[in-house]
N, C-alpha and C positions, 0 to 999 in steps of 0.2 A: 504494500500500500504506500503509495505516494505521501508525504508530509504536505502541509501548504506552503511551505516557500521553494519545494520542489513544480508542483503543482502550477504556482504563480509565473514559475522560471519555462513554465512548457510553452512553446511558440504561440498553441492554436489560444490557449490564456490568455497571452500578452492581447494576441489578435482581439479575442474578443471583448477582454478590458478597453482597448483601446476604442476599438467601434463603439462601444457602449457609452463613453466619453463624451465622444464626438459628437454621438447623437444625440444625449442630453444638452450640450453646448449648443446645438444646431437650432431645437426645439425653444431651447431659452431664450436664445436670439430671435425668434420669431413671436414667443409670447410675447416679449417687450417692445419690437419694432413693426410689426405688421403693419401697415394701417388700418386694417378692419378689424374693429372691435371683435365680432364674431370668430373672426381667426385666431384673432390673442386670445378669447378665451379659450378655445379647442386645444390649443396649444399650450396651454397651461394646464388643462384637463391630461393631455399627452405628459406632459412635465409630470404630472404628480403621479400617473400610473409609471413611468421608466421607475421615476424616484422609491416605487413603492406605499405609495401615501397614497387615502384614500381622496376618492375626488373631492368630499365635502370640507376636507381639512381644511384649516384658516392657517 
C-alpha cells in the first residue's frame, strides 16, 4: 500500500491536483467577473460544489 506523500508524488496525482486547481481558479474568475449576474451566480453554485460546500452555505 502506497503512503500519501508516495501517492501525492504519483504523476496521474500531480495531474489531477493540478487540473483541479485550475478549474477552481477558472470558475472563480468567472463568479467574480462575468457580467451577467445569472452567470456569477451559477458559477458560484459550481465554486461551492468543486469546493465541497453545500450550495446554500453563506
Amino acid at each position: 500500500m502506497l503512503t500519501l506523500l508516495e501517492l501525492i508524488n504519483e504523476p496521474i496525482s500531480a495531474t489531477v491536483i493540478a487540473t483541479h486547481g485550475l478549474t477552481v481558479a477558472t470558475v472563480a474568475l468567472m463568479a467574480v467577473l462575468d457580467p451577467s449576474a445569472e452567470r456569477r451566480k451559477e458559477a458560484r453554485t459550481v465554486l461551492a460544489l468543486l469546493l465541497g460546500r453545500d450550495r446554500d452555505d453563506r
